[in-house]
C-alpha positions as CSV (number, residue, x, y, z in Angstrom):
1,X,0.0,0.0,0.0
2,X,1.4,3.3,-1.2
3,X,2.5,5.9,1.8
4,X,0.8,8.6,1.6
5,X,0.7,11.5,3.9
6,X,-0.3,15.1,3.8
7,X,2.2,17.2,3.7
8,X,-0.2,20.2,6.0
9,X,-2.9,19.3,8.8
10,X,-6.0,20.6,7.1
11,X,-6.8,24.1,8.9
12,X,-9.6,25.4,5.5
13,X,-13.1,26.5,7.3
14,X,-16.0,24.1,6.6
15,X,-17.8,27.1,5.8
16,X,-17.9,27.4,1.5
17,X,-16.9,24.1,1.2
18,X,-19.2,21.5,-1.8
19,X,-20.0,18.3,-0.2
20,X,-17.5,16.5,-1.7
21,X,-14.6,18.5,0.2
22,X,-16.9,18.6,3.7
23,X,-16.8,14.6,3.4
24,X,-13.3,14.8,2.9
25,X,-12.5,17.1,5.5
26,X,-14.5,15.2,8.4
27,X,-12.8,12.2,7.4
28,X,-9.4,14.0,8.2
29,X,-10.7,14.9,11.3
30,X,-12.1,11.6,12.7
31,X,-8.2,10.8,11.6
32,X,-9.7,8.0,9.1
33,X,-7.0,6.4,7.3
34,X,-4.1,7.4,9.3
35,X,-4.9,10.9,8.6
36,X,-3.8,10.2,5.4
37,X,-5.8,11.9,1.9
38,X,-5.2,10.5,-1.4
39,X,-7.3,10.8,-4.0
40,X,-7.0,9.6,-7.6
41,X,-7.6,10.6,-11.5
42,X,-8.6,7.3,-13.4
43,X,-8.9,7.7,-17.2
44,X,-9.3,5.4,-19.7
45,X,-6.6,5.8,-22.4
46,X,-9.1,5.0,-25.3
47,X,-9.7,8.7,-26.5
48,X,-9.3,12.3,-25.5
49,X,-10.6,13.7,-22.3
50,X,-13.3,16.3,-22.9
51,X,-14.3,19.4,-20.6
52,X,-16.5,16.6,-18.4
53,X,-13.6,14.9,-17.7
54,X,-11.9,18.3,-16.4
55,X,-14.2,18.4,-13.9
56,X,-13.5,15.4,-12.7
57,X,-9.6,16.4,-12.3
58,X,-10.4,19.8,-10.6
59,X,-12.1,17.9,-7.8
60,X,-9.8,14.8,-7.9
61,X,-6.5,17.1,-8.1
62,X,-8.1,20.1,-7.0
63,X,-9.6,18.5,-3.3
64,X,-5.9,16.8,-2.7
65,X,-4.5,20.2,-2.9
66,X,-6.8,22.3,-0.7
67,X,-5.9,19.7,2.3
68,X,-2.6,18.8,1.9
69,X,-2.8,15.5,0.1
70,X,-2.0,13.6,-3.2
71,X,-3.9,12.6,-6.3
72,X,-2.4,9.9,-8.5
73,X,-3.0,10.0,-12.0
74,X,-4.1,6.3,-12.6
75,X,-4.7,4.9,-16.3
76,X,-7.9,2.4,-16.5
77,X,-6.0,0.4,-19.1
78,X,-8.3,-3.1,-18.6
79,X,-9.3,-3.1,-22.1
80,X,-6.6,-3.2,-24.6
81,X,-8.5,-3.3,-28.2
82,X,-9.6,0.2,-27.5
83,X,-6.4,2.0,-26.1
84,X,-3.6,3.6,-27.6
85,X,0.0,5.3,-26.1
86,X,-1.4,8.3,-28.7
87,X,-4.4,8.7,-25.5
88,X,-1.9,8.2,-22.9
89,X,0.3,10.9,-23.7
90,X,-2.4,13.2,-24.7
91,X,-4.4,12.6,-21.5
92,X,-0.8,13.7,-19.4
93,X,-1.0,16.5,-21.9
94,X,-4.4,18.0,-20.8
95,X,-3.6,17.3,-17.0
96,X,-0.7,19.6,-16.9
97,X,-2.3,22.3,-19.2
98,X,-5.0,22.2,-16.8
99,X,-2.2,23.3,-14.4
100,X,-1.8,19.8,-12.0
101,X,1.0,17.9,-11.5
102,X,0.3,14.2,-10.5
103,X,4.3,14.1,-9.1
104,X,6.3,10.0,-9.4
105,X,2.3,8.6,-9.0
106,X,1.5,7.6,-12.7
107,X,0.0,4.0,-12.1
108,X,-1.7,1.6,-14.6
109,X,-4.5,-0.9,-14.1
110,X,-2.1,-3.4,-15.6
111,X,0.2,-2.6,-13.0
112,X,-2.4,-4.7,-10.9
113,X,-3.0,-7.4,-12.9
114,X,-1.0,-10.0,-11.0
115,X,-2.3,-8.7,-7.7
116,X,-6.2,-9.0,-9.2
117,X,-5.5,-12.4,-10.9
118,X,-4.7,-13.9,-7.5
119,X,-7.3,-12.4,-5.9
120,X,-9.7,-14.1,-8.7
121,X,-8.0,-17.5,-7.7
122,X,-8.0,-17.0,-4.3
123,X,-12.0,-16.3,-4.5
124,X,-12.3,-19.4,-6.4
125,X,-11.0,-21.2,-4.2
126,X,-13.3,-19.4,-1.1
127,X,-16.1,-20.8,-4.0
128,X,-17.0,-16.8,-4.6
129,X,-16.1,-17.1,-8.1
130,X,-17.4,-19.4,-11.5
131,X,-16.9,-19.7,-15.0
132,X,-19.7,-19.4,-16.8
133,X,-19.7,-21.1,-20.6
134,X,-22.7,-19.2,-21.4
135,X,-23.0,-16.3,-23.8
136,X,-23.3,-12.3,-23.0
137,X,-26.9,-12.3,-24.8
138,X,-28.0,-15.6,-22.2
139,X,-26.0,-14.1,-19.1
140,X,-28.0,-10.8,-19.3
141,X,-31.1,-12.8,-19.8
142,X,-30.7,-14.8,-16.5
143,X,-30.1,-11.6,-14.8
144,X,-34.1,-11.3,-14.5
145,X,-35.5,-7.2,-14.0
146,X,-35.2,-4.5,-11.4
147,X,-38.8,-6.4,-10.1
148,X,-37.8,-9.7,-10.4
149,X,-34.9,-12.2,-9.6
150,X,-32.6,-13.5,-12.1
151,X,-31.9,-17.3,-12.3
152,X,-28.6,-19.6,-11.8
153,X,-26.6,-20.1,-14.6
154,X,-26.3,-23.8,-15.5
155,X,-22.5,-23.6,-14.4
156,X,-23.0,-21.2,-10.6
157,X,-22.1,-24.9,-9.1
158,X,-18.9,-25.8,-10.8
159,X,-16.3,-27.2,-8.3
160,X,-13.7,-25.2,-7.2
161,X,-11.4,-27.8,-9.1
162,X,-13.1,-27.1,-12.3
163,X,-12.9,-23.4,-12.2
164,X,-10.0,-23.3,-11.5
165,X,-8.5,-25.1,-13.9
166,X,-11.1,-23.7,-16.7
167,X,-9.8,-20.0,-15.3
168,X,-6.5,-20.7,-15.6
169,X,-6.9,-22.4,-19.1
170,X,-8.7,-19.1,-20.2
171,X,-5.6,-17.1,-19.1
172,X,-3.6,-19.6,-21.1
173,X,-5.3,-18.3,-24.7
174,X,-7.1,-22.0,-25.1
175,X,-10.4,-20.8,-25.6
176,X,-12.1,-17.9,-28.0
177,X,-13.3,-14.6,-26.8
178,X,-16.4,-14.7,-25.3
179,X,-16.6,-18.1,-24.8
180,X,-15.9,-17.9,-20.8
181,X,-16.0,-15.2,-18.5
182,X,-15.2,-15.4,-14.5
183,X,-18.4,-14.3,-12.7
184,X,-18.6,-13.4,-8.7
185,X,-21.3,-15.8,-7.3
186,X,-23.1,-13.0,-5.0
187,X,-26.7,-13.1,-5.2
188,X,-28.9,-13.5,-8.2
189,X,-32.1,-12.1,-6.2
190,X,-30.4,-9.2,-5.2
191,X,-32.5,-5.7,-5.3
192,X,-29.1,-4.5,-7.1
193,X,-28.9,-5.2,-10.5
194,X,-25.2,-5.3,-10.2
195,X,-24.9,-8.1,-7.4
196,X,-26.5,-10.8,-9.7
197,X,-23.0,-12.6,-10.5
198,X,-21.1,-9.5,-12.6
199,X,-18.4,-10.7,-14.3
200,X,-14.7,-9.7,-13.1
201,X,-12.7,-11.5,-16.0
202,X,-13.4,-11.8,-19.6
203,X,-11.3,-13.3,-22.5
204,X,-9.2,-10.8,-25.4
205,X,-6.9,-12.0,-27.5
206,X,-5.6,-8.4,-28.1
207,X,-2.0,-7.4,-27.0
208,X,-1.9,-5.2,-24.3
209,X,0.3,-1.4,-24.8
210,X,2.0,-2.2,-21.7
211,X,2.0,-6.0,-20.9
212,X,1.9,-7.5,-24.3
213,X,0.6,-11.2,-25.1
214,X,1.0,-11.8,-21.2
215,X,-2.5,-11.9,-20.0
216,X,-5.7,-13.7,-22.5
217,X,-8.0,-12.6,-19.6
218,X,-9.1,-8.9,-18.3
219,X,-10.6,-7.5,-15.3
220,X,-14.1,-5.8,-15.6
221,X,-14.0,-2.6,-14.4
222,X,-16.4,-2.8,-11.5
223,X,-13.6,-5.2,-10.1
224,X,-10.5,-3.9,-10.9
225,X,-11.3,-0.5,-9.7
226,X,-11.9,-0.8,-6.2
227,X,-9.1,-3.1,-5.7
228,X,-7.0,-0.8,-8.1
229,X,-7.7,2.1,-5.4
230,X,-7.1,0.0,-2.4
231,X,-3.9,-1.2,-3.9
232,X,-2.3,2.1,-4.5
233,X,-3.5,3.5,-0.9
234,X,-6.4,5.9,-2.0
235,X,-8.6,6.9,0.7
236,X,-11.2,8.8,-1.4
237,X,-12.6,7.7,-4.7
238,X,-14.2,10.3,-6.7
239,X,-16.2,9.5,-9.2
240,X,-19.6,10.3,-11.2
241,X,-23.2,9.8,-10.4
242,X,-23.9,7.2,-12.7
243,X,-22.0,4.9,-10.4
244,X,-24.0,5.3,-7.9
245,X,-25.4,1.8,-7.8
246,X,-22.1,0.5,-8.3
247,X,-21.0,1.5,-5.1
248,X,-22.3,-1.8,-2.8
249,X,-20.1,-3.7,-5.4
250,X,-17.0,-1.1,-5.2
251,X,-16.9,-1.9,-1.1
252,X,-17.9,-5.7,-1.8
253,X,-14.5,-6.6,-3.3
254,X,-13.3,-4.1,-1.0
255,X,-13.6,-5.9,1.6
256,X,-11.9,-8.9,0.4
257,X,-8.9,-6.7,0.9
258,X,-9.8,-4.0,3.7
259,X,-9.2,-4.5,7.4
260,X,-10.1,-1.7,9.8
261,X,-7.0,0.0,9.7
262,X,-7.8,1.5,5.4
263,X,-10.5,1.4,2.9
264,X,-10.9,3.8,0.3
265,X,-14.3,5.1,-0.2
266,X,-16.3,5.7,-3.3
267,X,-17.8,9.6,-3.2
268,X,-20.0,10.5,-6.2
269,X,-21.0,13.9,-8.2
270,X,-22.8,15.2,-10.9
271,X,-21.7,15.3,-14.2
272,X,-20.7,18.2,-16.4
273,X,-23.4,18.2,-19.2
274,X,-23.4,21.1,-21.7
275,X,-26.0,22.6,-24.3
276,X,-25.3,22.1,-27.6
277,X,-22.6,19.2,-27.4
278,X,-22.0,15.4,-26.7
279,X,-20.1,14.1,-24.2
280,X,-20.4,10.3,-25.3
281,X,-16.5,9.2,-26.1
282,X,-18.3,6.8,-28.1
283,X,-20.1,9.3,-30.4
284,X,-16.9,11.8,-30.2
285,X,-14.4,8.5,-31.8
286,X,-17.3,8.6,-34.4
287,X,-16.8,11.5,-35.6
288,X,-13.1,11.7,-35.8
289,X,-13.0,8.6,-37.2
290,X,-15.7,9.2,-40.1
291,X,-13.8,12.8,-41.0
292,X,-16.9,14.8,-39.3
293,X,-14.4,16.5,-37.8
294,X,-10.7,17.3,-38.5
295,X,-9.4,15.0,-35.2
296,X,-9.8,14.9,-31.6
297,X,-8.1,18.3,-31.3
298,X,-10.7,20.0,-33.9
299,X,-11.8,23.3,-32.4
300,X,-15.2,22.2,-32.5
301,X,-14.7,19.5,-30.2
302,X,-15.6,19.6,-26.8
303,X,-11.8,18.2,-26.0
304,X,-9.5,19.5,-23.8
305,X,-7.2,19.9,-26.4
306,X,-10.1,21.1,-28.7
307,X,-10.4,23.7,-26.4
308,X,-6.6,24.3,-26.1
309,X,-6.5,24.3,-29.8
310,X,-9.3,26.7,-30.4
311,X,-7.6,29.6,-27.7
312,X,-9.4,28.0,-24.4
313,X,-7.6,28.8,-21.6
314,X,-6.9,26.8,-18.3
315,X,-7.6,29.5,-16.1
316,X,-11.5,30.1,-17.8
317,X,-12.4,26.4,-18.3
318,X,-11.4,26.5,-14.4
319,X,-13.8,29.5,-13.2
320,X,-16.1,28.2,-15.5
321,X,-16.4,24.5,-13.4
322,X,-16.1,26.6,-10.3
323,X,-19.1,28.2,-11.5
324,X,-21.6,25.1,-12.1
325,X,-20.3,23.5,-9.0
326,X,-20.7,20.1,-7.8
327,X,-23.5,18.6,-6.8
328,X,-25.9,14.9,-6.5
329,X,-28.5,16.4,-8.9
330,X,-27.8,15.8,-12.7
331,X,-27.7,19.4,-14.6
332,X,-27.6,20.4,-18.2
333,X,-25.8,23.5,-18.0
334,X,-25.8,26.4,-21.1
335,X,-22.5,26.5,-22.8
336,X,-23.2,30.2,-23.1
337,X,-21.7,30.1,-19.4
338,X,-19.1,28.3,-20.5
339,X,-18.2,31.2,-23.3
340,X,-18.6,33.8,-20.3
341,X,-16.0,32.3,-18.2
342,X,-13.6,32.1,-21.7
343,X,-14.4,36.0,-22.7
344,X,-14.3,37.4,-19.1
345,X,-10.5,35.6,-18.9
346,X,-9.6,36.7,-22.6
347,X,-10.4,40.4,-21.7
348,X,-7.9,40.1,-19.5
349,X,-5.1,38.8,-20.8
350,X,-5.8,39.1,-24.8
351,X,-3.7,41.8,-26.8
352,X,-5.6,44.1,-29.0
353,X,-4.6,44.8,-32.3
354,X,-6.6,45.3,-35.5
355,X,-7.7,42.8,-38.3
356,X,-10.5,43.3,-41.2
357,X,-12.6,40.3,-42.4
358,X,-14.2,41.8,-45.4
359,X,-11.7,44.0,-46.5
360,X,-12.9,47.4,-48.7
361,X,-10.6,49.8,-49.6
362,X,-10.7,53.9,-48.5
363,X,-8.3,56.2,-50.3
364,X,-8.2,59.2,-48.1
365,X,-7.7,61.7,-51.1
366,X,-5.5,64.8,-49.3
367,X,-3.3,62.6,-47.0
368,X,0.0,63.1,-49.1
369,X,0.9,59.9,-51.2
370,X,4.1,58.0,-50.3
371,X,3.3,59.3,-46.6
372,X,3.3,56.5,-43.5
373,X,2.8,57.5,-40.2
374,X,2.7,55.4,-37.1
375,X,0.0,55.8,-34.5
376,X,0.0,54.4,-31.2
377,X,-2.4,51.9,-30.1
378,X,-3.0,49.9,-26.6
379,X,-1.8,46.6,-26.0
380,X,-4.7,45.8,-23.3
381,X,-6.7,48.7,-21.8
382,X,-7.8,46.4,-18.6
383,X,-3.6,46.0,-17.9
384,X,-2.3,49.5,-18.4
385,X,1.3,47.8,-17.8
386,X,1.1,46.0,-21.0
387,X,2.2,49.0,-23.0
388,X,1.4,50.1,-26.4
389,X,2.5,49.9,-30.0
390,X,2.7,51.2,-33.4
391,X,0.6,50.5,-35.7
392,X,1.1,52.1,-39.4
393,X,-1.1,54.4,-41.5
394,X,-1.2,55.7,-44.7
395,X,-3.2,57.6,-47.9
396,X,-5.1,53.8,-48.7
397,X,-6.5,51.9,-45.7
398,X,-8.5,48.7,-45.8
399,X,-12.0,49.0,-43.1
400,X,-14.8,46.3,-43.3
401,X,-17.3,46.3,-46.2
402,X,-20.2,46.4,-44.1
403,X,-18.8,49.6,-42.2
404,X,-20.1,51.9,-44.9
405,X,-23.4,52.1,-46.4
406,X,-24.7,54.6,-49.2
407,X,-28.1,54.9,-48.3
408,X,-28.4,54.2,-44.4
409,X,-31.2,54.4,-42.5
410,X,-31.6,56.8,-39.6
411,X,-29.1,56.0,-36.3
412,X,-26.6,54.8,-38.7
413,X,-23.4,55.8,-37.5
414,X,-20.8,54.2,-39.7
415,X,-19.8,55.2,-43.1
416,X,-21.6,56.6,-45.4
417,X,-21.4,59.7,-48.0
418,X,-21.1,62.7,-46.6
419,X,-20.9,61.4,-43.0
420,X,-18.1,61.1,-40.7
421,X,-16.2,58.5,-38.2
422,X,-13.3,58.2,-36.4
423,X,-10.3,55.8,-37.3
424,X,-9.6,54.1,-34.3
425,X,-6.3,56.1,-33.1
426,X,-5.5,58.1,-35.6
427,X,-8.2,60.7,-37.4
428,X,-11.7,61.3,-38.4
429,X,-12.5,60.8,-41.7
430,X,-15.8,62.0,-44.0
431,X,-16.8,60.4,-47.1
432,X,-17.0,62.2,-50.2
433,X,-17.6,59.8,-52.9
434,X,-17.4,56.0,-54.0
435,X,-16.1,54.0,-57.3
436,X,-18.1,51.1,-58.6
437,X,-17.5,48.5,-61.0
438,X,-19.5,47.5,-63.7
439,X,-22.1,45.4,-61.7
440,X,-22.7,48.0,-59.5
441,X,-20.2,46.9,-56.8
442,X,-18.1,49.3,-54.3
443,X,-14.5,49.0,-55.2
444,X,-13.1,52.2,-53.4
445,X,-14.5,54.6,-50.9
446,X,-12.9,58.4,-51.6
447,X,-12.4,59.8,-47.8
448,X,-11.2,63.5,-46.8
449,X,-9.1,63.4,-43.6
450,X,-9.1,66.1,-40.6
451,X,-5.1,66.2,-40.0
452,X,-5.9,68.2,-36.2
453,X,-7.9,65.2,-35.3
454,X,-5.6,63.0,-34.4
455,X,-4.5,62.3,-30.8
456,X,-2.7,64.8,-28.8
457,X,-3.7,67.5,-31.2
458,X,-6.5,70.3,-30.3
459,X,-8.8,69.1,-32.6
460,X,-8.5,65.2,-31.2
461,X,-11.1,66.3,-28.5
462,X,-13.9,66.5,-31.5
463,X,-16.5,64.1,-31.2
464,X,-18.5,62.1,-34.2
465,X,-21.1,59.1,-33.0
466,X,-19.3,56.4,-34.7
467,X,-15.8,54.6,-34.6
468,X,-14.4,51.8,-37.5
469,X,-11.1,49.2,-37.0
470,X,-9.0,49.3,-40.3
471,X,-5.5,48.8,-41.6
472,X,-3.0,50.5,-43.4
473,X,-3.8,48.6,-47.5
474,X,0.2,49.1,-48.1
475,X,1.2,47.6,-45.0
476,X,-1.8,45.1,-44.5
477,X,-0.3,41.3,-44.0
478,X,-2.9,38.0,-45.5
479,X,-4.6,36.1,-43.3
480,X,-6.9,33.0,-43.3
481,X,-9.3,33.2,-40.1
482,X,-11.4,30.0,-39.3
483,X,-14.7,31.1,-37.8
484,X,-16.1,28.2,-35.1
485,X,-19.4,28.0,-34.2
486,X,-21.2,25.7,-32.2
487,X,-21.0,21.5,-33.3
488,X,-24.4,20.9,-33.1
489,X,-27.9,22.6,-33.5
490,X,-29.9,21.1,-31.1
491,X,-29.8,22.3,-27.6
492,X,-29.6,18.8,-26.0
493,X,-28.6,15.8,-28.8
494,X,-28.7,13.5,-26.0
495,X,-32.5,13.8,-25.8
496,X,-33.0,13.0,-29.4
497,X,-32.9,9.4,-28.9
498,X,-34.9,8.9,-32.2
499,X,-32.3,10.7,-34.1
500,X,-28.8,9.6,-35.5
501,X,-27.0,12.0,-33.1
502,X,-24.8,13.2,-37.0
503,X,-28.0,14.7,-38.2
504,X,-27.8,16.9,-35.5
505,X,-24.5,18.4,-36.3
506,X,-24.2,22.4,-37.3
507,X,-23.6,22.8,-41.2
508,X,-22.0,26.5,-40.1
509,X,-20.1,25.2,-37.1
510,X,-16.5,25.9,-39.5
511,X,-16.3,28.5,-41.7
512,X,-13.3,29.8,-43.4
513,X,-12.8,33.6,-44.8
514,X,-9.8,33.5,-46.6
515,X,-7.9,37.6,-47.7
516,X,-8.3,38.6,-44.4
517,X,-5.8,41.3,-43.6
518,X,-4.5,42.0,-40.3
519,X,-1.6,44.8,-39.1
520,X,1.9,44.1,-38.9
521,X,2.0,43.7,-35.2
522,X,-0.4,41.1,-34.9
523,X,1.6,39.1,-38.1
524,X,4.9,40.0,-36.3
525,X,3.6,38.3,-32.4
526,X,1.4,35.3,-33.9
527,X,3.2,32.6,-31.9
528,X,1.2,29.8,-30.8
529,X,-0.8,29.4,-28.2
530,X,-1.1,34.3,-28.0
531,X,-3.9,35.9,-27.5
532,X,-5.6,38.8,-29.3
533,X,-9.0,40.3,-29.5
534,X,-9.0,41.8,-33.1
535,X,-10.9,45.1,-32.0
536,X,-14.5,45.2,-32.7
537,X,-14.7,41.4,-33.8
538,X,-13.6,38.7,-31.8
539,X,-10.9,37.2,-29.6
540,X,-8.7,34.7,-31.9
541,X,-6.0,32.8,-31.5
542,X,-3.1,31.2,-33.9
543,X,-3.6,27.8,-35.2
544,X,-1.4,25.1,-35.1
545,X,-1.5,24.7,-39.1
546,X,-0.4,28.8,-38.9
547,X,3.4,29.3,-40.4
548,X,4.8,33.1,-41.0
549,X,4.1,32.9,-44.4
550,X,0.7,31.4,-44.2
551,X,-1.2,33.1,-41.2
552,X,-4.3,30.8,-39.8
553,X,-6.2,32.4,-36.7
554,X,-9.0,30.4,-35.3
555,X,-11.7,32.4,-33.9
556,X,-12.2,31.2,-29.8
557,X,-15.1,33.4,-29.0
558,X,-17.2,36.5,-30.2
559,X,-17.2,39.5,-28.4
560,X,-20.8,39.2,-28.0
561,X,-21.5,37.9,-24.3
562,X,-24.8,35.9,-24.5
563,X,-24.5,34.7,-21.3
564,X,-25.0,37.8,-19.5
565,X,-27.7,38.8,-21.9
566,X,-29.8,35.8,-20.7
567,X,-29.2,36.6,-17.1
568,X,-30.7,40.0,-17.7
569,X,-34.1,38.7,-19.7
């Protein structure tokens, strides 16, 4: 059993606590365990974690570091046809982005498989375990309803000789899969489902990532897990709501292990369900494997490193679970909230700079030609200390198409013939004609400038109702800019259990707006993983496919908060 003490005698006020870190904290205090608090992360490495699963590692990591204990980061690797080293590596990946460290305490399932094979033979031989010959489709048809009993299988009264051998001879490759499993003989009249015989071993002829051809038979989870956690010295085992029922079972193997001295004990919480999305890894391997979407790491995905990829930060998806909560009541909760948490932290931290989508050009007839002048612009006007910089501008500028209008309707305060607007740090402008091609189409807006307009100049302090983003057209760098929306249509796919959960996906959730043109300094600081909110649009990110001579920002969020608009309805 793994040593494990706190490193600091809890001293945090009950007061504020969630029910999960109450439990934990009276434990401490009865001095259960030793005193001792470790808790546990156990993924299986057969896909990507998603944002559900980073609520389970706030609380698992999270709780371990508010009272002075350890959380081992545990792989669930039972089942060797679905996992992969790729889901290993990318699961460590996510952890430490998330900002936890799980230390030397990386620990495998398989590191317990001779431990849990004895422990089948020794229940054999106690006569607690059988082989069944029979199918899956006739073992779940024995197992009777939540109203009535199941019935014996034909082979509950094996001798201990015979199961033995037959277990041993399963392990040894002899038979085909699912032609014999290893089932607990508990109590096939039992009120819980899960107590009528489960099955703790079943046959793969797969190799393993870690242990190779050694083992022909696997644990089921519901009795690896427990023993898993007793193994490795956890004292509380975190886990979801749906395992609720499985809990009896959890402390039944349990206590083929426990004495009074340590037990670990199962705690559960709600899930994290979100509008708009699927949390099934099932459904999620679905699409990445039919090219619905570009990969586990696609920006639409509800992945941690989907998240990561598309300009997520730890610190929002953080608040944003310290928001919701945890609780025993299931909750779908609106990923609107989710955006809220991921704009208030980009406001923050994101530098400004200016980028046009639609790009139109404005010659500003009486600026001299061959003139550039460079205007100062703020880095981040909620962090003063992040400075400024210099952004260029000259006689042809680029603003966005739908910034000017030629016949707008009353209140319009952008463009439009003989109106004026201010350039965002440098001058007011007024519009005194347009050119037009042959279909009709604005090529050019013609624009007068007010030279004592500009900052720090008398006439700077002059005030028009409306003010456009735009970019010097000479010094104006190409960009591509991938617009994400969300995956799916439906507020709640789950639901739609008569629907193929792929007709639900967004047709607009991707769309990509190529001769974008951005400023200099935004071209000059797109390394991956920085922040910007181009001003008046969004808050966007570089993309991993994004090289200096190719520029590809994903868009992370808008700058339009729904969130708070529904809290104000």
């Amino acid at each position: 059993m793994a040593e494990n003490t706190p490193s600091t005698t809890p001293t945090e006020e009950t007061k504020g606590l969630n029910f999960v870190e109450q439990i934990v904290a009276d434990d401490l205090k009865a001095g259960k365990n030793g005193g001792r608090l470790n808790t546990r992360f156990p993924p299986e490495p057969n896909g990507y974690l998603h944002i559900g699963h980073a609520k389970a590692i706030c609380m698992d990591f999270g709780v371990a570091e508010k009272f002075g204990g350890t959380c081992n980061l545990r792989f669930d690797d039972t089942n060797p046809v679905k996992e992969d080293v790729e889901y290993v590596d990318s699961i460590r990946e996510d952890i430490h982005w998330l900002g936890f460290d799980w230390g030397n305490r990386e620990y495998y399932a398989s590191d317990y498989f001779p431990q849990l094979y004895d422990l089948a033979i020794r229940l054999i031989k106690e006569g607690k375990a059988y082989v069944d010959d029979q199918t899956s489709e006739e073992i779940a048809a024995q197992k009777g309803t939540p109203t009535t009993p199941g019935t014996n299988s034909p082979y509950r009264d094996r001798s201990v000789e015979e199961n033995l051998d037959l277990f041993q001879r399963m392990n040894a490759g002899e038979f085909p899969e699912g032609s014999h499993v290893l089932r607990a003989k508990i109590d096939m009249a039992s009120s819980n489902m899960h107590f009528r015989d489960p099955i703790m071993y079943r046959i793969i002829h797969h190799p393993h990532h870690r242990t190779g051809n050694r083992w022909h038979v696997y644990p089921m989870y519901d009795f690896a897990h427990g023993q898993s956690d007793y193994f490795e010295g956890v004292t509380h085992s975190i886990c979801t709501l749906e395992f609720v029922p499985h809990r009896p079972l959890y402390d039944y193997f349990v206590d083929e292990l426990a004495d009074e001295t340590y037990r670990p004990r199962q705690i559960e919480f709600n899930r994290l369900n979100l509008t708009y999305t699927v949390m099934s890894k099932r459904k999620l391997l679905q699409l990445v494997k039919e090219g619905l979407v570009a990969g586990w790491d696609d920006p639409r995905m509800p992945t941690i490193s989907g998240m990561r990829r598309r300009g997520f930060t730890p610190r929002s998806i953080r608040n944003f679970i310290d928001t919701i909560g945890y609780t025993k009541y299931e909750a779908l909760n609106s990923v609107a909230l989710l955006e809220y948490a991921v704009r208030e932290d980009l406001n923050k931290i994101a530098t400004r700079g200016m980028a046009v989508m639609d790009p139109v050009k404005v010659v500003i007839t009486n600026y001299p030609e061959g003139q550039t002048e460079m205007v100062e612009m703020e880095n981040n006007p909620e962090n003063p200390e992040e400075g400024t910089h210099k952004m260029p501008f000259s006689r042809e500028i680029y603003i966005e198409r739908a910034d000017f209008m030629e016949n707008p309707p009353k209140k319009y305060f952008r463009l439009a013939p003989d109106g004026e607007v201010r350039l965002k740090g440098a001058y007011i402008i007024k519009c005194t004609g347009v050119k037009k091609d042959a279909d009709g189409n604005i090529e050019e807006i013609y624009c007068t400038f007010d030279p004592e307009t500009r900052s720090g100049l008398p006439g700077s302090m002059r005030k028009v109702k409306g003010t456009l983003h735009w970019v010097s057209a000479q010094h104006a760098v190409d960009a591509t800019v991938r617009l994400y929306d969300r995956l799916f249509n439906v507020e709640n796919p789950a639901a739609e259990t008569e629907r193929d959960f792929r007709e639900m996906l967004n047709p607009d959730s991707l769309k990509v707006v190529d001769g974008v043109k951005v400023e200099p300094f935004i071209a000059e600081n797109a390394g991956q993983g920085t922040k910007f909110q181009f001003q008046r649009i969004g808050y966007f990110t570089p993309d991993y496919d994004s090289t200096p001579d190719h520029l590809i920002f994903n868009r992370t969020i808008s700058l339009k908060d729904s969130w708070e608009k529904e809290q104000k309805k």
